[in-house]
C-alpha positions as CSV (number, residue, x, y, z in Angstrom):
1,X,0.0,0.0,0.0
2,X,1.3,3.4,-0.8
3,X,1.9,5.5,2.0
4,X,-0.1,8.7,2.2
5,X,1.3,12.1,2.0
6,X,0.9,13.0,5.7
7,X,2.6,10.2,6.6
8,X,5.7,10.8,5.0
9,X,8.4,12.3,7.0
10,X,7.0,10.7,10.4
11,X,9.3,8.3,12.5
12,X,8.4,4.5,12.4
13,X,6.3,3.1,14.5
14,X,3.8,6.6,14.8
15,X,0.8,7.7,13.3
16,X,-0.1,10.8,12.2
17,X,-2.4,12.7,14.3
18,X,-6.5,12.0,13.2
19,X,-7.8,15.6,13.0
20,X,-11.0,16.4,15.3
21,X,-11.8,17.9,18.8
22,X,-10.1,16.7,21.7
23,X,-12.0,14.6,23.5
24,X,-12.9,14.6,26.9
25,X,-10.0,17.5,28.0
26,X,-11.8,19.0,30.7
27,X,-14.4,17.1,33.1
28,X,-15.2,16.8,36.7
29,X,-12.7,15.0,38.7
30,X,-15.3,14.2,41.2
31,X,-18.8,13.2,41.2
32,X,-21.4,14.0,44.2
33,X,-22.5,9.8,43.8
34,X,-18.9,8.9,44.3
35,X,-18.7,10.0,48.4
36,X,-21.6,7.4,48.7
37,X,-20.3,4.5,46.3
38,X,-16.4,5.1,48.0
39,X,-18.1,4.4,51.2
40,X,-19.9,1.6,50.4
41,X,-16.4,0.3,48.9
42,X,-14.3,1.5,51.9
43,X,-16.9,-0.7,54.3
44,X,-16.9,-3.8,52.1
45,X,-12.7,-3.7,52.9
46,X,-13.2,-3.5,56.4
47,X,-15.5,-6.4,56.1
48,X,-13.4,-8.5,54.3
49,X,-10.5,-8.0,56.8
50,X,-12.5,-8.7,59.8
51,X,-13.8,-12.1,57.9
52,X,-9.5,-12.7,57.0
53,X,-8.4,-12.4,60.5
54,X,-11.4,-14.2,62.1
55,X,-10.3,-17.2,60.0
56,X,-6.6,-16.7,60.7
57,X,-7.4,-16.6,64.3
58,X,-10.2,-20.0,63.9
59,X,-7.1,-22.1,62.3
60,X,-4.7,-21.1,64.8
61,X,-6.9,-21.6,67.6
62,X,-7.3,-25.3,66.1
63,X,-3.7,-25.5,66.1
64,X,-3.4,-24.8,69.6
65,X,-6.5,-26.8,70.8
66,X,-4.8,-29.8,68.9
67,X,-1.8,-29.3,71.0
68,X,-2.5,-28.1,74.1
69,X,-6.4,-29.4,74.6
70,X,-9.8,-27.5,74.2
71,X,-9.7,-23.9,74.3
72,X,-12.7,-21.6,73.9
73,X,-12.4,-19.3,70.8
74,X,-15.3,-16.5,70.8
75,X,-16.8,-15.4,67.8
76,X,-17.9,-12.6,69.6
77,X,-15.8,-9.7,68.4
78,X,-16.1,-10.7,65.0
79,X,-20.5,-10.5,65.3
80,X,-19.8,-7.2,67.4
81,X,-17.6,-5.6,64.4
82,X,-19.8,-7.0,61.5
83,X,-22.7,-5.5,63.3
84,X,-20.9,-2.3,64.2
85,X,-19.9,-2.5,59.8
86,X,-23.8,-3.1,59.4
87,X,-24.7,0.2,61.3
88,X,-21.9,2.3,59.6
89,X,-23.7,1.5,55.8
90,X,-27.3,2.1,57.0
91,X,-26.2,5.7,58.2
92,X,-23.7,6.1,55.0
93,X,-26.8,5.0,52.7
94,X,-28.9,7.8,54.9
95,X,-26.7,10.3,54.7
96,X,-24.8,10.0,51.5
97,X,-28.0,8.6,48.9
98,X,-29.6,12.3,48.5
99,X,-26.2,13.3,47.6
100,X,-25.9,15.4,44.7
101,X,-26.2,13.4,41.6
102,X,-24.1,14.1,38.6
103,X,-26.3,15.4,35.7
104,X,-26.4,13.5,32.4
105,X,-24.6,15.6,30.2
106,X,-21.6,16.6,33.0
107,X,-18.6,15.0,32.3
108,X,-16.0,13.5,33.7
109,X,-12.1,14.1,33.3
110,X,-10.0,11.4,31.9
111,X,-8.3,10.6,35.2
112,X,-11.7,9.8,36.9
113,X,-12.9,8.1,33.8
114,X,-9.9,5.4,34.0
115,X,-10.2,5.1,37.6
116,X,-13.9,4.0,37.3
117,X,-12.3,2.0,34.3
118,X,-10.1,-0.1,36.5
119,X,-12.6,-0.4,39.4
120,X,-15.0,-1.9,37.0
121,X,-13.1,-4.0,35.5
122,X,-11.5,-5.5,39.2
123,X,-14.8,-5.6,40.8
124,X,-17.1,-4.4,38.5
125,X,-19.8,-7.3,39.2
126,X,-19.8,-6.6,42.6
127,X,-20.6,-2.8,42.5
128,X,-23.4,-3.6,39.7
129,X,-24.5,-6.2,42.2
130,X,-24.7,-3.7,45.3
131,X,-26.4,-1.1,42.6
132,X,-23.2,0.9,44.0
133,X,-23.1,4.4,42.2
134,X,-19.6,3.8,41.1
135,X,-20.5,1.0,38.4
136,X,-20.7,1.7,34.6
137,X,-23.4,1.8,32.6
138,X,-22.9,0.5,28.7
139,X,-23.7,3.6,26.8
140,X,-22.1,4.2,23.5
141,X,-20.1,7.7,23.0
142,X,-18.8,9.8,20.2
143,X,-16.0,12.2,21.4
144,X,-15.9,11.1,24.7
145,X,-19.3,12.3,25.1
146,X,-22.5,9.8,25.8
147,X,-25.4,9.4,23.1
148,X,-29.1,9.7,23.5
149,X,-30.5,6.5,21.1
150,X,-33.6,8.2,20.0
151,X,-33.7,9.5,16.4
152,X,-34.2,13.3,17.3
153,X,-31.0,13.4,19.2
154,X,-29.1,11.2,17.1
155,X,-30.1,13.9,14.3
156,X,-28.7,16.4,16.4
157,X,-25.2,15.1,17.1
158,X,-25.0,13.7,13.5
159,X,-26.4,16.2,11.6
160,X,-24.0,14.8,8.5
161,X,-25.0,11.0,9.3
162,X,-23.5,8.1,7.1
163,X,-24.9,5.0,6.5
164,X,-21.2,3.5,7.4
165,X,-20.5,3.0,11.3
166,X,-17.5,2.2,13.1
167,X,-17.9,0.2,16.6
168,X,-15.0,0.3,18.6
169,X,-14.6,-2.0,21.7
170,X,-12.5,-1.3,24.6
171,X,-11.0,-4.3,26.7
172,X,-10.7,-4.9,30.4
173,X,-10.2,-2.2,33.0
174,X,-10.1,0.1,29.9
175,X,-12.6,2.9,28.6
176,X,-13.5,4.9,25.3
177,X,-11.4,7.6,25.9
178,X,-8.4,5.7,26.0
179,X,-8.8,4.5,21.9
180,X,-6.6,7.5,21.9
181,X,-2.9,6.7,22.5
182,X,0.2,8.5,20.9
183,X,-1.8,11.0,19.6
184,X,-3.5,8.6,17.6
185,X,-7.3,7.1,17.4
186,X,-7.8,4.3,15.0
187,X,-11.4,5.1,15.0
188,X,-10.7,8.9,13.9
189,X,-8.3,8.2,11.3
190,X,-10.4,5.9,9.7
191,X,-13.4,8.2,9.8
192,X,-11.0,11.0,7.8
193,X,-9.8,8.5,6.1
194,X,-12.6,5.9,4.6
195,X,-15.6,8.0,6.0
196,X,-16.8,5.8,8.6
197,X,-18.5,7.7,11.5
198,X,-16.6,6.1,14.7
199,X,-19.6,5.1,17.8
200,X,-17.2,4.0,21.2
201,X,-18.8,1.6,23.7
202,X,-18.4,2.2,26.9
203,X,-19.0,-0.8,29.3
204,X,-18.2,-2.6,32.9
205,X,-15.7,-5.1,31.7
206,X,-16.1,-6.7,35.1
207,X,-20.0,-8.3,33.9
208,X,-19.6,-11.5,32.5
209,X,-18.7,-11.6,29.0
210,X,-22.1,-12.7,27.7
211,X,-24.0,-10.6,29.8
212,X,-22.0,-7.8,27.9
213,X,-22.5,-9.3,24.8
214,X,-25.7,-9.7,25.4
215,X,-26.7,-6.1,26.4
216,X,-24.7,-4.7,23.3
217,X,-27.0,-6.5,20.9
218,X,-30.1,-5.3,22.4
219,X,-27.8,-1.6,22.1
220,X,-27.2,-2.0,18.4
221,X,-30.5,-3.1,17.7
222,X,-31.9,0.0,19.3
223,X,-29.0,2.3,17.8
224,X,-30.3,0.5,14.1
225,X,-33.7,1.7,14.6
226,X,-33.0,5.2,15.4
227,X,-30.0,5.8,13.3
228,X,-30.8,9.3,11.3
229,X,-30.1,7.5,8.2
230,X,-30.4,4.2,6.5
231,X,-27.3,2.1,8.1
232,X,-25.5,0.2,5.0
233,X,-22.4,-1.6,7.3
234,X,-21.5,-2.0,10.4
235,X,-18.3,-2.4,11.4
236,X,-16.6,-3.1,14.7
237,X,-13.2,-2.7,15.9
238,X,-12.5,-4.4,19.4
239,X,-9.5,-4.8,21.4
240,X,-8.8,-7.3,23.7
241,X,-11.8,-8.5,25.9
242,X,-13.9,-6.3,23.0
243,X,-13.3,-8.8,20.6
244,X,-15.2,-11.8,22.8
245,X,-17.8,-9.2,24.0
246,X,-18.1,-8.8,20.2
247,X,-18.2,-12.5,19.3
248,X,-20.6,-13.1,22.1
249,X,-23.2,-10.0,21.1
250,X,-22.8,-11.6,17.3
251,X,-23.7,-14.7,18.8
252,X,-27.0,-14.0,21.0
253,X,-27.8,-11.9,17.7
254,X,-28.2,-14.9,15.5
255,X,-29.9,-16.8,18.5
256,X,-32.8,-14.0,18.8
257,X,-32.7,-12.8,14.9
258,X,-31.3,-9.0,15.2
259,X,-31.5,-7.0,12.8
260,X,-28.0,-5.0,13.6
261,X,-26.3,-8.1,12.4
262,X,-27.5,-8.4,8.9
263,X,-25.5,-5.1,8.9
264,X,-22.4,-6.4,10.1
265,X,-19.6,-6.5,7.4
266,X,-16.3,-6.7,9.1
267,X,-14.9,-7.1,12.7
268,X,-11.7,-6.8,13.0
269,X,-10.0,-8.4,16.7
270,X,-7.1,-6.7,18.4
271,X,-5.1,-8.7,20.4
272,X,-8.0,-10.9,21.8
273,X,-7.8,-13.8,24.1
274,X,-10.3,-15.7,22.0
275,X,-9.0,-18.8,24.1
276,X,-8.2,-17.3,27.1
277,X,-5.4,-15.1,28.6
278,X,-3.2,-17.1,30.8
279,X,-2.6,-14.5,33.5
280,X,-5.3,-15.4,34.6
281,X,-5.4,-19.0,35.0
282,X,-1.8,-18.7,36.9
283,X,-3.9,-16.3,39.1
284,X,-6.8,-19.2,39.4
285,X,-3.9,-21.7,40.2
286,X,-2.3,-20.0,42.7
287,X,-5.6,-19.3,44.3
288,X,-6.3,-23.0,44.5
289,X,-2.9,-23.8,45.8
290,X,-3.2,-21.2,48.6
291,X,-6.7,-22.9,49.9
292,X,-5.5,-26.8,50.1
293,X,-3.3,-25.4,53.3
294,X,-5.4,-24.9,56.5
295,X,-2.8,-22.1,57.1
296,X,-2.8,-20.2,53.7
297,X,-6.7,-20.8,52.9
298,X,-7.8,-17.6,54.3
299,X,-5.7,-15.5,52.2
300,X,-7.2,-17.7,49.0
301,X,-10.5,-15.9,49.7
302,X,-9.0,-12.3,48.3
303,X,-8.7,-13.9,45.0
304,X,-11.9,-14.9,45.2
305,X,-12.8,-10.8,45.1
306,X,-11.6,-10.5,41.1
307,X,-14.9,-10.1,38.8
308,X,-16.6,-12.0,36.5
309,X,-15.3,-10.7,33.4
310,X,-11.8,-11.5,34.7
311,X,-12.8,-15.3,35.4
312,X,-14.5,-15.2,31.8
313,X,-10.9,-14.8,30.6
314,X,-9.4,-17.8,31.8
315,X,-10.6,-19.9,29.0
316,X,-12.6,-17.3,26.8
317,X,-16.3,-17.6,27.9
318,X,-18.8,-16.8,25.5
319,X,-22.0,-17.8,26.7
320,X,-24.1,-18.2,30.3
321,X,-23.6,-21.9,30.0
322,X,-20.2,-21.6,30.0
323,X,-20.3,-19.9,33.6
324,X,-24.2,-20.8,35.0
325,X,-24.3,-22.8,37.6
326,X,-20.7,-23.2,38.4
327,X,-18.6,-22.2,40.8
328,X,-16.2,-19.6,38.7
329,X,-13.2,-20.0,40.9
330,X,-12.9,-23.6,41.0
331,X,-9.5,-25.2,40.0
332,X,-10.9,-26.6,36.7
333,X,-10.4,-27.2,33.3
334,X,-12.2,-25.4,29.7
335,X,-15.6,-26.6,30.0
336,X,-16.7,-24.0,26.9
337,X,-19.2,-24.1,24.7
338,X,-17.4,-24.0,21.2
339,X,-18.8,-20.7,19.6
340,X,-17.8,-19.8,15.6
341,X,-17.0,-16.7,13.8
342,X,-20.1,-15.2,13.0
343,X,-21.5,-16.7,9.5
344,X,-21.6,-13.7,6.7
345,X,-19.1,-11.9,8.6
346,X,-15.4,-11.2,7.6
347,X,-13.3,-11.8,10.5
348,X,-9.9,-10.5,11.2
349,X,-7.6,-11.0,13.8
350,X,-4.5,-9.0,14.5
351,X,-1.6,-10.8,17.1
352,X,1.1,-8.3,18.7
353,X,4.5,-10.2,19.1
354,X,7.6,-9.0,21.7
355,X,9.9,-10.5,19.1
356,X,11.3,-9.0,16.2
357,X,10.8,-11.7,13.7
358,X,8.9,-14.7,12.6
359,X,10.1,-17.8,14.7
360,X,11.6,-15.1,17.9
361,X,11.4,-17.9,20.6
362,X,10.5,-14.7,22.8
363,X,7.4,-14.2,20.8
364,X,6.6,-17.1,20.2
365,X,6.2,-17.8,24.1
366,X,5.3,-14.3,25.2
367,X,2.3,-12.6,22.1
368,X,2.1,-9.6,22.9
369,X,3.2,-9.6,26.6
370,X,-0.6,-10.8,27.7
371,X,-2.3,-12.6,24.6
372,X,-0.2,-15.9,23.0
373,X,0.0,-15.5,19.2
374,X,-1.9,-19.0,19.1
375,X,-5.2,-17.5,21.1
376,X,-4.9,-14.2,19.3
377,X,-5.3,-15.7,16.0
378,X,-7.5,-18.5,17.5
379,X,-5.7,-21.4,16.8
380,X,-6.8,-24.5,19.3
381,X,-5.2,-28.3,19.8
382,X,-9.1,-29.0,19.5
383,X,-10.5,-28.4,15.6
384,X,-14.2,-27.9,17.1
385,X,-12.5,-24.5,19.1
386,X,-10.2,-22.9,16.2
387,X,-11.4,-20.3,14.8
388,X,-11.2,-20.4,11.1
389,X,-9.7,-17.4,9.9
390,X,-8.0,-17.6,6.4
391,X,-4.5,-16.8,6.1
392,X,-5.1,-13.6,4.1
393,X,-7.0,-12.3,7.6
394,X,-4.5,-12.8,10.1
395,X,-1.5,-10.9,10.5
396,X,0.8,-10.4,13.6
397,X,2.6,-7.4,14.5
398,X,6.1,-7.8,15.7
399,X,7.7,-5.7,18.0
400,X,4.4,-5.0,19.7
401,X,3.3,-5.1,23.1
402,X,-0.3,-5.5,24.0
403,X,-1.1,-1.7,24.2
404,X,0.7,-1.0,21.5
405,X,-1.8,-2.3,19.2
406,X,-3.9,1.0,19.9
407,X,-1.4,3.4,18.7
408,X,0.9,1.8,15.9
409,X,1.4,3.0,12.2
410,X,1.6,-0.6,11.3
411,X,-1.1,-2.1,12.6
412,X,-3.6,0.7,11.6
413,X,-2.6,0.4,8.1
414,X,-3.3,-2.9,8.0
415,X,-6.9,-2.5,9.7
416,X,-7.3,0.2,6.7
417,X,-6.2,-2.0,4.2
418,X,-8.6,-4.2,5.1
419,X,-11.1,-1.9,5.3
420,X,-11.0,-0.1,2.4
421,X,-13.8,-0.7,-0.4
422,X,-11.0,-2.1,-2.9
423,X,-10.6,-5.0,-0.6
424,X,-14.4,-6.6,-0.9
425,X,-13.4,-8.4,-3.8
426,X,-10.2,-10.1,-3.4
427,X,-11.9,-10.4,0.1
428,X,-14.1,-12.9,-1.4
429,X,-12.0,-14.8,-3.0
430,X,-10.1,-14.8,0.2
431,X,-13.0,-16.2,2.3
């Protein structure tokens, strides 16, 4: 591909910066909900530390009653503290629930944005749970700024609307905003560049996967219907966990017959675990390691704080059956449901690689840093889980670390290549 004129001159490994208003410069750095979700947050610690030392203090009591005879160990303190806890959230939720609410359209500064970002994605479950003020809501966003899904408002914001839209989706502990790295937005550049208009979901990456997935189907069936003008492809763009919350939305969208996916051209995957990240299953091992020792047990139970959607990424979970009934921490092996590429739908998936060059032992052991080449590119020892992408579809990016998949000249040249009209019929023939 030739290389266009405002590239030229520009360092390797940088993109030119996509014209358009900065995006989300200036924001509140706090909210008046976030003194009563903090609070709530701040109690559940002291909760869980009165449950850790109770237990450290049951198993050393049973050491002591197994050497030296019966001892009485009072629960006692432990009833009096939880109680006192108890107390301390009915007079936070009175006090603190009338506080000042933040109005729809006030926004919040990048800093507070990533924050709630991270604290989603860690325990996001547990705040949505707790209704705790603090949890995210999926919305979708167009310069950092959320939409109204009605037609009137849509009209408003897209006064210029295309027929051609551009879903980008975030990963874990991430947000919309952060699309934006060196100076670069994939989804801006390709709006100058191929006339897409770019749509950013925002969501708690801390849900289960499919309950995501779910939800953003019902979103882009909604966002079809009120759209300002007739909606000829949809594409989506989705990095990391965005490309199984994209997979998973595709799938419940076949299941239920959406009309948003009749739409659907082209997703292209990021660095996505589509079998799993395996950070996180040496995290679930040494969980389980810590609880088979009487001693060490009560420490396990902090690891048993992490949320859903980082559980979902030991193996990839698609679907509620792959999670629904079972005890998500458990020591056990990949009990998924084997899920496809969506049928009609040109799949891509881009892999980072730390090494330099095809057959780097470094890459070939590392991905990215986070994602394995294999899982990126979904290859599986089982033919019922691969993912059949053709060869012309896949590419890896060496040199790359996980992150840098947002911001690289390389790898956005190859997501327009792909993208660009020209392509649909050697795509065929590729498919």
């Amino acid at each position: 591909m030739m290389r266009r004129a405002s590239d030229a001159g520009r360092p390797a490994g940088t993109v030119a910066p996509a014209t358009g208003p900065p995006r989300r410069s200036r924001g509140a750095h706090f909210h008046g909900t976030d003194v009563h979700g903090l609070s709530h947050l701040a109690l559940t610690v002291v909760e869980e530390v009165i449950g850790l030392i109770e237990a450290l203090h049951a198993r050393v009591a049973c050491g002591r009653r197994a050497a030296e005879g019966p001892a009485m160990v009072s629960g006692f303190p432990y009833r009096q503290a939880r109680a006192s806890t108890a107390v301390l959230r009915r007079w936070c939720d009175a006090l603190l629930a009338q506080s000042v609410a933040a109005p729809a359209d006030r926004l919040s500064c990048a800093q507070r944005e990533a924050v709630l970002a991270v604290l989603n994605g860690l325990i996001g479950d547990y705040l949505e749970r707790n209704r705790n003020p603090l949890a995210i809501r999926m919305q979708l966003r167009h310069d950092g700024e959320p939409l109204e899904l009605r037609h009137d408002a849509l009209q408003a914001a897209f006064p210029q609307a295309g027929g051609k839209l551009l879903l980008l989706v975030h990963g874990l502990c991430r947000n919309d905003l952060q699309w934006r790295r060196n100076h670069h937005d994939h989804g801006a550049a390709l709006a100058q560049d191929l006339g897409y208009t770019p749509l950013y979901l925002f969501y708690n990456s801390g849900l289960h996967i499919s309950e995501n997935g779910r939800e953003l189907g019902h979103l882009l069936e909604t966002l079809l219907r009120e759209w300002p003008a007739p909606v000829t492809q949809i594409v989506i763009l989705a990095h990391s966990m965005g490309g199984l919350v994209a997979r998973s939305a595709c799938h419940y969208a076949a299941l239920s017959g959406q009309m948003w996916l009749r739409r659907l051209r082209k997703i292209v995957f990021l660095g996505t675990p589509h079998h799993g990240a395996p950070l996180e299953r040496g995290g679930n091992w040494l969980v389980a390691a810590l609880g088979r020792s009487p001693y060490t047990a009560p420490f396990s139970r902090m690891g048993r704080i992490r949320s859903a959607g980082i559980t979902d990424l030991r193996y990839g979970n698609l679907v509620d059956e792959d999670w629904a009934g079972r005890d998500r921490f458990a020591h056990a092996g990949d009990v998924r449901q084997p899920v496809p590429l969506p049928a009609g739908v040109a799949c891509y998936a881009i892999a980072g690689s730390t090494g330099r060059r095809a057959g780097d032992l470094r890459g070939r052991l590392l991905g990215d840093g986070l994602i394995p080449l294999d899982t990126a590119l979904g290859r599986h020892p089982d033919p019922a889980r691969t993912l059949r992408f053709p060869p012309a579809r896949q590419w890896i990016a060496y040199g790359i670390h996980h992150l840098d998949l947002l911001g690289r000249v390389e790898v956005y040249r190859k997501i327009r290549e792909w993208l660009e009209p020209r392509q649909r019929g050697t795509e065929r023939n590729a498919a």
